[in-house]
C-alpha positions in Angstrom: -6.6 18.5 41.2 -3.0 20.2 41.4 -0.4 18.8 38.3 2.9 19.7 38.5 5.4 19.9 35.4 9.1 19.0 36.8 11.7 19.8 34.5 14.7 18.2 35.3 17.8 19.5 33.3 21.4 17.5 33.9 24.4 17.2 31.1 26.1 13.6 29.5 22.4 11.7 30.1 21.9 12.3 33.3 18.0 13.1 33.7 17.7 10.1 31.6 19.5 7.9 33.8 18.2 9.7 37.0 14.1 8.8 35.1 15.4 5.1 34.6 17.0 5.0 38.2 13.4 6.1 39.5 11.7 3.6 37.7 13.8 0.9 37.8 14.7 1.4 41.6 10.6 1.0 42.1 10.3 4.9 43.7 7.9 6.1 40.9 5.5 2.8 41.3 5.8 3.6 45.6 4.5 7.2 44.7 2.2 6.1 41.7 0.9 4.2 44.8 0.3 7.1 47.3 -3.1 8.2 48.7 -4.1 10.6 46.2 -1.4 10.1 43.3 -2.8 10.7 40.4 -0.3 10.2 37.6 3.3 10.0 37.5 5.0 9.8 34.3 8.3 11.0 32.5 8.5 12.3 29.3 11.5 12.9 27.0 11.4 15.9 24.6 12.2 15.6 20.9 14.7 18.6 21.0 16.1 18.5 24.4 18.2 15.3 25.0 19.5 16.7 28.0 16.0 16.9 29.5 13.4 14.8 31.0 9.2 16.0 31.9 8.0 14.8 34.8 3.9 15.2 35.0 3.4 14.4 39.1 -0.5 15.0 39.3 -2.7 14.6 42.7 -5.7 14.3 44.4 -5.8 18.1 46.3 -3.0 20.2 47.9 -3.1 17.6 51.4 -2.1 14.8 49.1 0.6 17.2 47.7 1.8 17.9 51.5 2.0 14.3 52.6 4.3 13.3 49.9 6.7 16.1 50.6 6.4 15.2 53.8 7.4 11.5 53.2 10.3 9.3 53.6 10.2 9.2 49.9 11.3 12.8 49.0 15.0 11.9 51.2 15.4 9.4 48.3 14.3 11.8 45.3 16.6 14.1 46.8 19.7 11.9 46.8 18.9 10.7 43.5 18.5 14.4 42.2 22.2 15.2 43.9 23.7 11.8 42.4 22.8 13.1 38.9 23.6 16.7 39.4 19.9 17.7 38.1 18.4 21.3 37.8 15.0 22.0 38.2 12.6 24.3 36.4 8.3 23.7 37.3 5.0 24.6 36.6 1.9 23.9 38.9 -1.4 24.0 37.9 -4.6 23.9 39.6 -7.5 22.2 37.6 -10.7 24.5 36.9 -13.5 22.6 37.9 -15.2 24.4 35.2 -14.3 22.0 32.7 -12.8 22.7 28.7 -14.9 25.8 27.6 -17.3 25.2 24.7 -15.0 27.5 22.3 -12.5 25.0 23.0 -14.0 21.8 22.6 -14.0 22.6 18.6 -10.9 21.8 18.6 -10.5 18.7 20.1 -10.9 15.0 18.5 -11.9 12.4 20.6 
C-alpha cells in the first residue's frame, strides 16, 4: 500500500476553496472510485489556515500509475493553477510487517 501526504499551500483561502471545488465538483468521489483507491480525504490543520492535507492512499504503485495517467489529473491540474496552490509531499510505502510489538503499548483501541 503506497499513501501519499499532499500538502497544498495557497494564500486568502485558496486550498480551502480548491478542497471544496474537488469535492463539490464530484473529482474526489471519481478518484475515491478508482481501481485500487484506497482513501481520499482532506484535512485542515489547526494552525495553518492557509493549508489543506490531502491523504491519497492506493492499492500498489500500478494503481498509483494509472491515476496519473488519467484524464482526471488534467482536471487536478487546472484546479491547482486556478487556485495558485504549492505543493509540499510525503510518500510512504506500508511495511507489511505490521505495528511492532513495542509499539502496540501505546495504542488504545
Amino acid at each position: 500500500m503506497i499513501t501519499v501526504n499532499l500538502y497544498y499551500t495557497g494564500e486568502n483561502g485558496a486550498a480551502r476553496a480548491f478542497a471544496e471545488e474537488m469535492t463539490s465538483s464530484g473529482t474526489a468521489a471519481a478518484i475515491r472510485a478508482e481501481d485500487g483507491n484506497l482513501r481520499y480525504e482532506y484535512f485542515f490543520p489547526m494552525d495553518d489556515p492557509e493549508t489543506v492535507l490531502l491523504i491519497d492512499q492506493w492499492r500498489d504503485q500500478e494503481a498509483l500509475d494509472a491515476h496519473h495517467a488519467s484524464p482526471m489529473m488534467a482536471q487536478i491540474a487546472a484546479l491547482r493553477e486556478k487556485y495558485d496552490l504549492h505543493m509540499r509531499v510525503e510518500r510512504f510505502v506500508s511495511d507489511e510487517s505490521g505495528l511492532p510489538e513495542a509499539d502496540r503499548h501505546y495504542i488504545r483501541n
